[in-house]
C-alpha positions in Angstrom: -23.0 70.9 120.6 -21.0 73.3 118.2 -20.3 73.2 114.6 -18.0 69.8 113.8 -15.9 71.1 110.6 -13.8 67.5 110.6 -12.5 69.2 107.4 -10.4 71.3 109.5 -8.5 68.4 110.8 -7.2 66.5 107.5 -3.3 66.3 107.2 -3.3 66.6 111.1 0.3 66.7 112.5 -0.3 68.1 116.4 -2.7 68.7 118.9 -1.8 71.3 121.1 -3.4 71.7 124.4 -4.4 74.1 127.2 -3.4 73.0 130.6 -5.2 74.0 133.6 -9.3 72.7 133.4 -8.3 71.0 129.9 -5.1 68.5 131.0 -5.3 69.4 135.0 -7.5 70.7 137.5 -7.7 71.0 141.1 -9.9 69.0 142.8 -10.2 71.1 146.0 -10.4 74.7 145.4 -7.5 76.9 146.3 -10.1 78.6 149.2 -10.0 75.0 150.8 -6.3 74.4 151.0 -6.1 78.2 152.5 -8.5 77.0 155.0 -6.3 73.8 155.9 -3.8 76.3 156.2 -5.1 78.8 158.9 -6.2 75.7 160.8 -3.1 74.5 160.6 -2.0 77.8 162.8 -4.9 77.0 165.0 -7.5 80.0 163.2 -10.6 79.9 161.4 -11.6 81.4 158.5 -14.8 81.7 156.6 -15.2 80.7 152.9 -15.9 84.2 152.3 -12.6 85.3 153.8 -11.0 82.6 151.9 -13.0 83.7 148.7 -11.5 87.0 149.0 -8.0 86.6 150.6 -7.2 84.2 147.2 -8.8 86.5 145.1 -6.6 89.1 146.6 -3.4 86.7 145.5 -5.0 86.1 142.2 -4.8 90.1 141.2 -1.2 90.1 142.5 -0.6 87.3 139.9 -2.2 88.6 137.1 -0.5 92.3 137.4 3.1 90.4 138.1 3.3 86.6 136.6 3.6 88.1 132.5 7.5 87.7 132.0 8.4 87.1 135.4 12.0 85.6 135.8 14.7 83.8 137.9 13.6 82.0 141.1 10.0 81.0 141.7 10.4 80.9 145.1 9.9 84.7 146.1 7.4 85.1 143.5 5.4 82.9 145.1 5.9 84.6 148.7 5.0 87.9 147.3 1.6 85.6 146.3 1.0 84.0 149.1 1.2 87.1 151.6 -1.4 89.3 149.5 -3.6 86.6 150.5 -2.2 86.6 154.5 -2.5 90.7 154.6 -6.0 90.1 153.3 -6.8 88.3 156.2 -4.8 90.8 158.5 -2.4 87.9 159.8 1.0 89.0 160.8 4.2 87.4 158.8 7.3 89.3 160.2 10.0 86.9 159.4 7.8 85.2 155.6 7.1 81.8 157.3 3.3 81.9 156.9 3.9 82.2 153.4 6.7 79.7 153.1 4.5 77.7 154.7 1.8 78.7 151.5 3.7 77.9 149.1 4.8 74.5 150.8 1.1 73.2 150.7 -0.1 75.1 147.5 2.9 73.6 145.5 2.1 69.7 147.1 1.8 66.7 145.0 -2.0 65.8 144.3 -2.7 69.8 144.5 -3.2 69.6 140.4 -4.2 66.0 139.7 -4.4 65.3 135.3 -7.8 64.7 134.9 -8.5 60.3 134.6 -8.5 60.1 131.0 -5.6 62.6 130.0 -2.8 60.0 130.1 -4.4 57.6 128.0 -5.1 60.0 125.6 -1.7 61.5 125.4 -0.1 58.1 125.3 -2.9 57.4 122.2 -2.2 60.6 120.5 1.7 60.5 120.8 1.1 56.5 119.6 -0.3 57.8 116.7 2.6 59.6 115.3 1.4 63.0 116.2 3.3 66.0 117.9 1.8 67.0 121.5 2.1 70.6 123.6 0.7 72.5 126.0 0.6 76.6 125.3 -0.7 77.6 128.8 -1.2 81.1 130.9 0.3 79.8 133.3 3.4 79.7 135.2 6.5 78.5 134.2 5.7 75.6 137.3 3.2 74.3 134.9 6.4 72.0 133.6 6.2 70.6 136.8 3.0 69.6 137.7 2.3 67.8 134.0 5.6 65.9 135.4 3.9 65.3 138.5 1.2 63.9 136.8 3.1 61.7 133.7 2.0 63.7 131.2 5.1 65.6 130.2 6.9 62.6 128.6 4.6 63.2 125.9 4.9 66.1 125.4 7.3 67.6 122.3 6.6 71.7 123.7 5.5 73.2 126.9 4.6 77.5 126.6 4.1 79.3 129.4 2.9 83.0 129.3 5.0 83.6 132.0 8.0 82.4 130.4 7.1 84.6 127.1 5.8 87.5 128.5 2.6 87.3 126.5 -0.6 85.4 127.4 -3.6 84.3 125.3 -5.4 85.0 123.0 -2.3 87.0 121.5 -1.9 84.6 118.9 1.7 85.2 119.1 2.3 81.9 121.7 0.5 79.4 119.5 2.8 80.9 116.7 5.8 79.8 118.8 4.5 76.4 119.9 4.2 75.6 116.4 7.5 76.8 115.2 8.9 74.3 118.4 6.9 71.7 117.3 7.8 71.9 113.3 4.5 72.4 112.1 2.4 75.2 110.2 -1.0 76.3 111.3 -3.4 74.3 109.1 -0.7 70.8 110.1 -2.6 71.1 114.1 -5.3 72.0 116.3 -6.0 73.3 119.8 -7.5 71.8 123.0 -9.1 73.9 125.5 -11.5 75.1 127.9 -12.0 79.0 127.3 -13.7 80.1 124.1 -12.7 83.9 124.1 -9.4 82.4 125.1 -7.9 79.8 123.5 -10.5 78.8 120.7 -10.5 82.6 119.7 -6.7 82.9 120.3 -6.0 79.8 118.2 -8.2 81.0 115.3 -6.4 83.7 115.4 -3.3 82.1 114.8 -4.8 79.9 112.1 -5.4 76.6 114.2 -8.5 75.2 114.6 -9.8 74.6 117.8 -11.8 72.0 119.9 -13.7 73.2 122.7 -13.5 70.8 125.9 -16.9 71.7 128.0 -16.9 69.3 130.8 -19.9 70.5 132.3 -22.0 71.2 129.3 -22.4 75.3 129.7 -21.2 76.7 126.8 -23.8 77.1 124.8 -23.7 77.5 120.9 -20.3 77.8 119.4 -19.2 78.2 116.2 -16.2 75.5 117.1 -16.1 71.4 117.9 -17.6 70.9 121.7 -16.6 67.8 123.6 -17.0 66.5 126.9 -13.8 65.1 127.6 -10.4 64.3 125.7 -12.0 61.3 124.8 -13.9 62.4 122.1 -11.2 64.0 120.3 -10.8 60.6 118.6 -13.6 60.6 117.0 -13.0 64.3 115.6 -9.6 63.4 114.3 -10.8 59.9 112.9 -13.7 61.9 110.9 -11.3 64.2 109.9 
């Protein structure tokens, strides 16, 4: 467990939170649903093929996604086939990776995780302003729709919309200018220390560090185990 400076929290006015791992997660790997994939053309695939065919997607995203515009769709493509010429499968007329982006962008794919409703329902019951300040894509709107999360929240930042990712504090700058509030008025939810603690600190927001599977170690930051116990922090506080 990490420092617990409740002081940091008095005169809160908005908790700000990261999305993927902290609000959402995938409960299947994206290596699984590749798999379903290629059987679904009647191939196999190994999980080490699938490792490296979506890590082969994942370097495509993280050179292109910052400030990416205009339609998703052949974003997405481009995404998807990195991972198909990886696995040297042939895609003349794009279908294989329509057919990608069909199963990767399926309901359930990003489930909220069982107690993040609740807690934004409590939070938001509580008179306090809620957003998300993700590096994600601008899709992340959609699946905290998916899930019943977004009518609670007041902001939603993408990276990809701003063209700047964390820990530039420059996005948790904007989310609070959206949301109305200065730094010391909010704090920050998520899963990354270098990341978004770090990046939040930076901007002058305290941050809570959600470790779900207790690995973090020693932290100069608030640790909990789920969104749950940022009740107690605030309460304290």
């Amino acid at each position: 467990m990490g420092a617990n400076p409740v002081a940091a929290f008095q005169g809160l006015r908005a908790v700000l939170f990261d999305a993927g791992d902290t609000l959402i997660h995938m409960p299947r790997g994206p290596e699984e649903t590749l798999q379903e994939a290629c059987r679904h053309w009647g191939l196999s695939i190994s999980p080490e093929q699938a490792r490296g065919a979506c890590q082969q997607s994942e370097r495509y995203y993280s050179r292109y996604y910052l400030g990416y515009r205009g339609d998703q769709g052949p974003f997405w493509r481009h995404f998807h086939a990195e991972a198909l010429a990886y696995l040297g499968l042939d895609d003349p007329d794009g279908s294989k990776a329509d057919y990608l982006s069909h199963i990767f962008g399926r309901v359930g794919i990003w489930v909220a995780f069982p107690e993040a409703e609740a807690m934004c329902r409590r939070l938001h019951g509580m008179g306090l302003r809620l957003g998300v300040v993700s590096n994600g894509p601008s899709t992340t709107h959609d699946l905290l729709s998916q899930n019943g999360l977004l009518p609670f929240l007041d902001t939603v930042v993408t990276s990809q919309e701003l063209g700047i990712q964390k820990p530039d504090p420059a996005i948790f700058v904007l989310a609070l200018e959206r949301l109305g509030v200065v730094a010391r008025e909010a704090l920050f939810v998520g899963d990354l220390y270098d990341v978004d603690i770090l990046g939040a600190r930076a901007a002058g927001v305290a941050g809570v560090l959600i470790d779900r599977r207790g690995d973090s170690g020693r932290v100069d930051c608030p640790v909990i185990d789920s969104l749950e116990g940022l009740i107690p922090l605030i309460a304290e506080g």
